[in-house]
C-alpha positions in Angstrom: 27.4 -79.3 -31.1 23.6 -78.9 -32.0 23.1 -79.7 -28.4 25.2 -76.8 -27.3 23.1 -74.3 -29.6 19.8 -75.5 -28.0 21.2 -74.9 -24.7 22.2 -71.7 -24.9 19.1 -70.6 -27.1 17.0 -72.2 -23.8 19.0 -69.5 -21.5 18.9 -66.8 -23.8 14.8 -67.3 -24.2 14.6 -67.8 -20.2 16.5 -64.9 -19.6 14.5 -62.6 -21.7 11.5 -64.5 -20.3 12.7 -63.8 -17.1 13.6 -59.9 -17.6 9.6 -59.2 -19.4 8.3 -60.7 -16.5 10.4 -58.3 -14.2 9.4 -55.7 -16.1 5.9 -56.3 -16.2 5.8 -56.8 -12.8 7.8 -53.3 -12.2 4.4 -51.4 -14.7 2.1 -53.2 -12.4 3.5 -51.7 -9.8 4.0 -47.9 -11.2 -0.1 -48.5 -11.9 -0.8 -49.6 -8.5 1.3 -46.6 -6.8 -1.0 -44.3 -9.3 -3.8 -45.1 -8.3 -2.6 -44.9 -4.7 -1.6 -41.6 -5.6 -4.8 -40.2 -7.4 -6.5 -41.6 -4.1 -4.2 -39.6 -1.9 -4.8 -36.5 -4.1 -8.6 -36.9 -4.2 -9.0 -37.1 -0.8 -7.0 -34.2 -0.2 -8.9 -32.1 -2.4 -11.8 -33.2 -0.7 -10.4 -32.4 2.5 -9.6 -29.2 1.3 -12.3 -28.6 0.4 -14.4 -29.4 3.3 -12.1 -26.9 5.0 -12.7 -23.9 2.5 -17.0 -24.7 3.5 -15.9 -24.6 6.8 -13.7 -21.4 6.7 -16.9 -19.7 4.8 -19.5 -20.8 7.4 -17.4 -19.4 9.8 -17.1 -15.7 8.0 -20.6 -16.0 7.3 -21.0 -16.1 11.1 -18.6 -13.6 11.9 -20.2 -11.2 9.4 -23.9 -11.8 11.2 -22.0 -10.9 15.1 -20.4 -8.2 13.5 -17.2 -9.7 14.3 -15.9 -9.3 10.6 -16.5 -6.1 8.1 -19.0 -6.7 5.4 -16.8 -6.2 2.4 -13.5 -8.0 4.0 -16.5 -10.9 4.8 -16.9 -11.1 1.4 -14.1 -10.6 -0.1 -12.7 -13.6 1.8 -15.9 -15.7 0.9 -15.7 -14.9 -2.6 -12.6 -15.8 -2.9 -13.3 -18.9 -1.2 -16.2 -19.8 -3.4 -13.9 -19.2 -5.9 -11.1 -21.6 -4.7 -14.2 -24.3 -4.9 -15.2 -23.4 -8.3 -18.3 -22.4 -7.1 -18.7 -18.7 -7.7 -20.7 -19.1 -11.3 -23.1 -21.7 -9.7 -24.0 -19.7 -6.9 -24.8 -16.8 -8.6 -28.1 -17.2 -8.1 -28.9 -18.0 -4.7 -26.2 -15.4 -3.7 -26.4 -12.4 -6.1 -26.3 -10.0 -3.8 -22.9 -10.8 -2.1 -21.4 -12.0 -5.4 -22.5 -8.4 -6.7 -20.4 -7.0 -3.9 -17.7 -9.0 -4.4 -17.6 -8.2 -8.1 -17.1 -4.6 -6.8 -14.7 -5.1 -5.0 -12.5 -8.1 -5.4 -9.9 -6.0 -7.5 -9.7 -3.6 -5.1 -5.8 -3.4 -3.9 -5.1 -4.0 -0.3 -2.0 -3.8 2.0 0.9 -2.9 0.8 -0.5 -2.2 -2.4 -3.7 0.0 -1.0 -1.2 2.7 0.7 1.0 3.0 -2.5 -2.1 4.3 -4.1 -2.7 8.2 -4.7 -4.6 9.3 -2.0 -7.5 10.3 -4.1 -7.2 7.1 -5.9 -8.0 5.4 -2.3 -10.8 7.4 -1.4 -12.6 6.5 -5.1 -12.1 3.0 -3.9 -13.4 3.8 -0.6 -16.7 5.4 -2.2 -17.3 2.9 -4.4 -16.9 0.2 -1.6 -19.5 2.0 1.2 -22.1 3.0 -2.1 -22.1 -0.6 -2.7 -22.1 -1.8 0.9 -25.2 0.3 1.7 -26.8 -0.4 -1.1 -26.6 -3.8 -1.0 -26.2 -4.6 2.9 -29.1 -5.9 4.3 -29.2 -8.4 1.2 -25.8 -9.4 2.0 -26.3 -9.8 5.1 -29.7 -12.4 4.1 -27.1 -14.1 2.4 -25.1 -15.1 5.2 -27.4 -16.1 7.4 -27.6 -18.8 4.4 -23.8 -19.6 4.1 -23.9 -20.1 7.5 -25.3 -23.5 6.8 -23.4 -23.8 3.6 -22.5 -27.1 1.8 -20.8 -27.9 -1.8 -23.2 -30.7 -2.1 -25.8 -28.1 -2.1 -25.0 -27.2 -5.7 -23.4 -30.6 -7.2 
């Protein structure tokens, strides 16, 4: 009988030997396919990113061949810069067209714009073209700049 009682206590402790080791082996696992994840994710983001520097070098660009207006060229680079986290650092080696954009990134558009009282759209209009002239040559100093633009520039 005492035989018996060892036996089974031998399965019962190589069975839960057996089932920790399954399920350390199955929290190994869940760590490896995190870090695999966090990988994946980083290197999106830094594809991403890459893209966004891209994109701006290229509105930069069309802004200097007059391919793109001044103020929709930076609205869509400040919003970019934003996107990167980027628009506090640069403040000062672009004030000018961060100035701008501070003018006029809550500006509606679309839809939005054309809802808008008529006189309400005008104010917006002045207020876009007084800052444009004022600031348009500047702005336009600063592109020439983003058109070599880099995030490793400011990290």
């Amino acid at each position: 009988m005492p035989t018996i009682y060892i036996i089974i206590g031998l399965l019962i402790i190589v069975a839960l030997a057996s089932y920790a080791t399954i399920l350390i082996i199955r929290v190994r696992q869940q760590h490896q396919l995190q870090l695999i994840q966090r990988q994946h994710a980083k290197q999106a983001a830094e594809k991403k990113a890459l893209e966004l520097e891209a994109d701006i070098r290229y509105i930069a660009q069309a802004m200097l061949d007059e391919r793109c207006e001044l103020s929709e060229g930076v609205m869509r680079i400040g919003k970019l810069l934003q996107l990167l986290s980027l628009s506090d650092a640069l403040i000062e080696t672009y004030p000018k067209l961060l100035q701008h954009f501070s003018v006029i990134e809550h500006h509606p558009i679309k839809d939005k714009r054309n809802q808008l009282a008529k006189q309400q759209r005008m104010r917006l209009d002045l207020e876009r073209m007084r800052s444009e002239t004022t600031l348009e040559s500047e702005i336009l100093q600063e592109a020439k700049l983003l058109t070599q633009f880099s995030k490793q520039q400011f990290h």
